[in-house]
C-alpha positions in Angstrom: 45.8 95.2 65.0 42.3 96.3 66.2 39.7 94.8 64.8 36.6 96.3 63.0 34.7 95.4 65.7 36.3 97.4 67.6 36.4 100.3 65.5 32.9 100.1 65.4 32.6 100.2 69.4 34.9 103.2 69.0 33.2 105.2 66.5 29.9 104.4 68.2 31.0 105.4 71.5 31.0 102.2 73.3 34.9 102.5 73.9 36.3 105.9 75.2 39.0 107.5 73.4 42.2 106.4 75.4 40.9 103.0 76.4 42.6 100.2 76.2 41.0 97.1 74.8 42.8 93.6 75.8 42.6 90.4 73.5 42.9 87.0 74.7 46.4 86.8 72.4 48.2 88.9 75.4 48.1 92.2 72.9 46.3 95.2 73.6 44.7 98.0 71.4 44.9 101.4 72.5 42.2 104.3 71.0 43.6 107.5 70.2 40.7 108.8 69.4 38.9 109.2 65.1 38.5 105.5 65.7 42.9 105.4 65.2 43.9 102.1 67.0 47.6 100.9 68.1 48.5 97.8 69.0 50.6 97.2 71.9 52.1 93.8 72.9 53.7 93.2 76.6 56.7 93.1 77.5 59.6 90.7 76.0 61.8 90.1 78.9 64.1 88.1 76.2 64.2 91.2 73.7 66.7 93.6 73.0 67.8 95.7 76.0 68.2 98.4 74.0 65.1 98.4 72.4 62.8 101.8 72.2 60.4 101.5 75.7 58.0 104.2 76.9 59.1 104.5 80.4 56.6 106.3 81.1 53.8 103.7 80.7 53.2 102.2 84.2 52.7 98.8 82.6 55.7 99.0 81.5 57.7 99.8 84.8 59.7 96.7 86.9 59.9 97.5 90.2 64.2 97.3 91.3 63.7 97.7 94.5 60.1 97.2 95.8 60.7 97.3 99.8 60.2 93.8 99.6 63.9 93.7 100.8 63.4 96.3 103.5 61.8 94.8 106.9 58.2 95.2 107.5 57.6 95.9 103.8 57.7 92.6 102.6 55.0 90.8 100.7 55.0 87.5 99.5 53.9 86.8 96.0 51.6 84.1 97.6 51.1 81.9 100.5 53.4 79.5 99.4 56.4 82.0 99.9 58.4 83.1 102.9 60.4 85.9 103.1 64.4 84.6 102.4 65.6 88.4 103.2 66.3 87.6 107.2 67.8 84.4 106.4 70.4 85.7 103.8 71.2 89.0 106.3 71.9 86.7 109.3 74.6 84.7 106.8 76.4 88.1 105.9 76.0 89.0 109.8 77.6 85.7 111.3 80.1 85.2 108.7 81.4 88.9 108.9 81.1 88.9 112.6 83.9 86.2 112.4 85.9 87.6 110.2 85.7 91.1 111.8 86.7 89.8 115.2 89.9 88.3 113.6 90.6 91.6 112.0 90.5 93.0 115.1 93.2 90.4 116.8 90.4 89.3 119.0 92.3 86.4 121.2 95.8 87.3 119.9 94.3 85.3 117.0 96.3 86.3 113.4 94.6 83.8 110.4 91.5 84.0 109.4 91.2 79.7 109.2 88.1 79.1 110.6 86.3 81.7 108.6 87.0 79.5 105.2 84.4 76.8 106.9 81.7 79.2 108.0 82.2 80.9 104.5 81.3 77.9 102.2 78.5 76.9 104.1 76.8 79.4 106.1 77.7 82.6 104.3 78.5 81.3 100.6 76.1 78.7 100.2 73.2 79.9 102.1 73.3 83.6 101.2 73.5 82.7 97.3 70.4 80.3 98.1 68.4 83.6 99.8 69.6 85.2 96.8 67.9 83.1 94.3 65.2 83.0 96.1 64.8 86.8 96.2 65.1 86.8 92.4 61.9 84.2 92.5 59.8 86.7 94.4 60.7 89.5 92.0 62.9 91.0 94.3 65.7 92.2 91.7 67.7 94.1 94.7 68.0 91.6 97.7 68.6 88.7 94.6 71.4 91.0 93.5 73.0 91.7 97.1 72.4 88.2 98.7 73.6 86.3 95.9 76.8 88.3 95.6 77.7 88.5 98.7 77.4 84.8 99.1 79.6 84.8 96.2 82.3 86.8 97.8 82.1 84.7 100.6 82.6 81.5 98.7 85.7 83.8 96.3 87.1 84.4 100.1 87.3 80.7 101.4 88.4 80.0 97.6 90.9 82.2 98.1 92.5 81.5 101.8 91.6 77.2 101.3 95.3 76.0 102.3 96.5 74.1 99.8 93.4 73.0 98.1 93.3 76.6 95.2 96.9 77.5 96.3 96.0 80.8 95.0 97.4 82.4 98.0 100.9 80.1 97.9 101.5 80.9 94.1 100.9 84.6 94.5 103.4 84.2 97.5 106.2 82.1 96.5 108.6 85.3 95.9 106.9 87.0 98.6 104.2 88.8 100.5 103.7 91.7 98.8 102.1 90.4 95.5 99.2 88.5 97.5 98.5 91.8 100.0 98.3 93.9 96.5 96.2 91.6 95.0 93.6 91.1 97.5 93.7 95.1 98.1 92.6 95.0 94.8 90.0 92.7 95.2 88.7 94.4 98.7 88.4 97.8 96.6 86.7 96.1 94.1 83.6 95.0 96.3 84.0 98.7 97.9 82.9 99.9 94.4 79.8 97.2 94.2 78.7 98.1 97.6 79.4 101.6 97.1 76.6 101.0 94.2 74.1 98.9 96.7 74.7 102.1 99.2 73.1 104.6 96.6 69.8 102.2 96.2 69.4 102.7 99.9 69.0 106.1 99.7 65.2 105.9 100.3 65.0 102.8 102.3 65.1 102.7 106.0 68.2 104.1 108.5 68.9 100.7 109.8 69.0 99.5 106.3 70.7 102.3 104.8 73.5 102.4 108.0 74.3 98.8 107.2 75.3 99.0 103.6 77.2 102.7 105.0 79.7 100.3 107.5 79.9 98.1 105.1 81.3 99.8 102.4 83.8 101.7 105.1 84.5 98.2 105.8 85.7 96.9 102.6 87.5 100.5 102.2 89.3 100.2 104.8 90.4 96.7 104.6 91.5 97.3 100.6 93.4 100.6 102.2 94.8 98.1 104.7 96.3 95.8 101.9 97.1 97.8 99.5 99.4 100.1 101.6 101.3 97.1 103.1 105.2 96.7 103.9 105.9 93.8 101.9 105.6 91.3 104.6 102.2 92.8 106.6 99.7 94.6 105.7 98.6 98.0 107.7 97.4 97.1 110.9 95.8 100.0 112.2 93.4 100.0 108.5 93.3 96.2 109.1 91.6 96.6 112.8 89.6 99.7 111.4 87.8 97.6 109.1 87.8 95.1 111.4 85.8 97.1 113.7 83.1 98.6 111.2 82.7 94.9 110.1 81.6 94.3 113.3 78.7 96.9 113.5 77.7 96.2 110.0 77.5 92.3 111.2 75.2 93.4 114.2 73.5 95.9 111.8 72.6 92.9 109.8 71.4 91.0 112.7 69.1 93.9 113.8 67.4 94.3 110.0 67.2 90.5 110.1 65.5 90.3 113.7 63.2 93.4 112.0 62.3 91.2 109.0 61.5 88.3 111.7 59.5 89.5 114.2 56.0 90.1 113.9 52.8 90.1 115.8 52.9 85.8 115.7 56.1 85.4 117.7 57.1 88.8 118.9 55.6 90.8 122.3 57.3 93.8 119.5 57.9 95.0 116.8 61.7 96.3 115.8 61.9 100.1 114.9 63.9 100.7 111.7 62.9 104.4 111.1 62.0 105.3 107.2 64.0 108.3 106.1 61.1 110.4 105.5 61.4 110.9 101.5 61.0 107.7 101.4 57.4 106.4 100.2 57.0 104.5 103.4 58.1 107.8 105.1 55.8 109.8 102.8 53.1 107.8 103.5 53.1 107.8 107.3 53.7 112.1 107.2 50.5 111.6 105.2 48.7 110.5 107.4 49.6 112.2 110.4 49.2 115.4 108.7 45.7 113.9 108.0 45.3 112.7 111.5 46.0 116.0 113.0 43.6 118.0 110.1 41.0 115.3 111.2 41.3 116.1 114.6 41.7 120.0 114.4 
């Protein structure tokens, strides 16, 4: 609670109605004016969830998004941080680029083998890692996508390991058909996830927004692919279809990831990645031409 010093400031003027008064406890007292005080305490992050919050209380906002996972709009908490954002993308990119060209029949070649070791180790293990490290710069939507995308690389090569899960060989030992289901179901299921990612890059960037787009045609596709199978095979032309948008999502993550990269210490340029302009990036820059062109008028 307030105390009667403060009261006193209040009713003596010395603290404006409205202001907030912080103690050294981490509690604050707000004036409401007739020298009526409120204490307010921060934010428990370990409280109940569905607690009563005033959302609209800027100290009481967490920022989701942020841009820090955008390129160019990253800011490091301090010196001591790097951003993990390209690093994480070109995992995604390599490992789906693999995949995709498989998909595809690139080289007449038909099993997916050499994707389980680029999985666990470049696109599993190092993607979660970017992820984590996303979470520690208060990124809540690059630790969310980066960590579980490494995780469906590393539930992929879990997956297809011969012999070591034998998930694949149980589901198969009366035939085909219950393994193509069930990893159609499991494709559709990262559909939906990504399907959720595509809607938080709604006021993002085009490149940013046009990667999670393929993607999630991508995984639809492929689940399509599986799922309408012929016991034996799955559908070839939803297979290669997939195949094909994983490609340009891979080189889509490439490009964000060369745009998070670059800067004026080791590039002669800087990558364009076009804000959508109700964006507040996008918002911003309209401002100021619209000031720059008042200015000059």
């Amino acid at each position: 609670m307030a105390t009667a010093t403060e009261h006193n400031d209040v009713a003596r003027g010395d603290i404006p109605a409205g202001e907030t008064r912080h103690h050294t406890n981490g509690t604050s007292a707000i004036d409401h004016g007739a020298g009526h005080t409120m204490e307010r305490k921060p934010y428990d992050y370990g409280g109940n969830p569905l607690a009563h919050v005033r959302t609209n209380d800027p100290e009481m906002r967490l920022a989701a998004f942020g841009g820090d996972f955008q390129p160019g709009l990253y800011r490091a908490p301090n010196r001591k941080f790097g951003n993990p954002a390209p690093l994480g993308l070109s995992a995604f990119a390599l490992t789906t680029f693999v995949l995709s060209l498989v998909n595809v029949g690139t080289r007449s070649i038909g099993e997916p083998n050499i994707v389980v070791a680029i999985a666990y180790g470049y696109g599993g293990l190092v993607q979660l890692l970017a992820g984590m490290w996303e979470m520690a710069i208060g990124n809540t939507f690059g630790a969310t996508a980066l960590s579980s995308y490494g995780g469906f690389w590393l539930s992929f090569a879990i997956i297809l390991t011969p012999g070591g899960f034998q998930i694949a060989s149980t589901l198969e030992e009366n035939g085909a058909s219950p393994f193509l289901n069930s990893f159609g179901l499991y494709l559709m299921g990262w559909f939906i996830f990504t399907t959720i990612l595509l809607i938080c890059t709604l006021r993002s960037t085009v490149a940013f927004f046009l990667l999670f787009f393929t993607l999630d045609l991508a995984f639809l596709l492929l689940g399509i692919g599986y799922l309408q199978n012929d016991g034996t095979h799955p559908m070839e032309g939803c297979i290669k279809a997939g195949g094909y948008f994983g490609l340009f999502a891979a080189f889509l993550a490439w490009y964000n990831a060369l745009a998070g990269i670059a800067d004026n210490s080791n590039s002669f340029f800087v990558i364009p990645v076009a804000h959508f302009p109700w964006s507040d990036k996008g918002r911003e820059i309209r401002g100021k031409t619209v000031n720059e062109n008042a200015h000059t008028a």
